[in-house]
Structures are given as structure tokens and as C-alpha cells.
N, C-alpha and C positions, 0 to 999 in steps of 0.2 A: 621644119623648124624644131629645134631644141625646146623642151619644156623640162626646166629644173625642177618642178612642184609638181611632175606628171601624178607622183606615188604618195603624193602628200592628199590626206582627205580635207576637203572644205566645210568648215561648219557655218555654222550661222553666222558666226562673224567673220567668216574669210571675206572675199572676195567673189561675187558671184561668174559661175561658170559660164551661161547660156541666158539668152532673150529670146522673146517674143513679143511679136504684136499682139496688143490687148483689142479683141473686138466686144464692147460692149454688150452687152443682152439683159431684157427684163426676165427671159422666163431660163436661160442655160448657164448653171456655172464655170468659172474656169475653167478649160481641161486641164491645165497643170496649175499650183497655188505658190504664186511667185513667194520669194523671200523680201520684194519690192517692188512699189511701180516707180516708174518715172516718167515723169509729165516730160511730154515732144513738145507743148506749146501751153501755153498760158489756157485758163480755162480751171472747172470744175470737174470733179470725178464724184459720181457716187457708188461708195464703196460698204459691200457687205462681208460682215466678218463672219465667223463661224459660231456665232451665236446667234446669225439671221439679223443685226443690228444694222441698219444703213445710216449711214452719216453723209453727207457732204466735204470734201476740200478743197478750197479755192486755191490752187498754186500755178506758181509760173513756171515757164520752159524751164528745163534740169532741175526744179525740183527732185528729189528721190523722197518717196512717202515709204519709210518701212513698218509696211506690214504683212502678212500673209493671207492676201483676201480669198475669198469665196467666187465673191463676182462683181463685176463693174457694172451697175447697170444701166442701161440705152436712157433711159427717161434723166434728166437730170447732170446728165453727163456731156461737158463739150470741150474737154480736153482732149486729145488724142494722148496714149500712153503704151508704155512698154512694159514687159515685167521681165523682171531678174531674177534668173534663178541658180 
């Protein structure tokens, strides 16, 4: 398949390249630090930034939550999610 944008760089506000599945954990970070997540299904995330802050967000299926988290973690969390990167 042709990609017209192969040589163009994506920044932060492009459009993201590649996903993964988000597997939750109390005690492992990320191994990659999405540009987003996005909620598969209605439900809660709890999500820690790079300041060690965890918060809570209740959102529904296709939400997109943009931030660059740390880690998503198991306790508090029953959304299933993607990250965007």
C-alpha cells in the first residue's frame, strides 16, 4: 500500500502511528508511554502521570483521554483500554 506521509514526521498533534493493548498493573509501568488512551468499553481508568499523581476517569467506549501516562493501574481500574502512540 502507498503511504503519501511515509517521510513526513509525526508530532504530537499528528495523528497517531501504532496501538497497543493497555494491560493494567499496580506495581509495572508502561513499557511504551502512549500519546493516548482509549477506552474499549465504558468503565473507569486509574491513571498515573509522571509526577507519581493517580487520578480516576470515568469515561465511555471511544472516549480518547489525551495524556502521556506512566501507568494504568489493576486496583481501581475496569475499563479495558488502548494506547496510541
Amino acid at each position: 500500500m502507498s503511504d503519501p506521509f511515509a517521510g513526513v514526521a509525526s508530532g504530537l498533534s499528528g495523528p497517531a502511528t501504532r496501538h497497543f493493548a493497555v494491560t493494567p498493573s499496580d506495581t509495572v509501568d508502561l513499557a511504551i508511554r502512549p500519546r493516548a488512551l482509549v477506552f474499549q468499553t465504558d468503565g473507569a481508568a486509574v491513571i498515573r502521570d509522571e509526577a507519581g499523581t493517580d487520578l480516576t476517569y470515568a469515561r465511555y467506549a471511544g472516549d480518547i483521554l489525551p495524556i502521556r501516562a506512566v501507568r494504568v493501574l489493576l486496583t481501581g481500574t475496569t475499563a479495558t483500554l488502548v494506547g496510541w502512540i
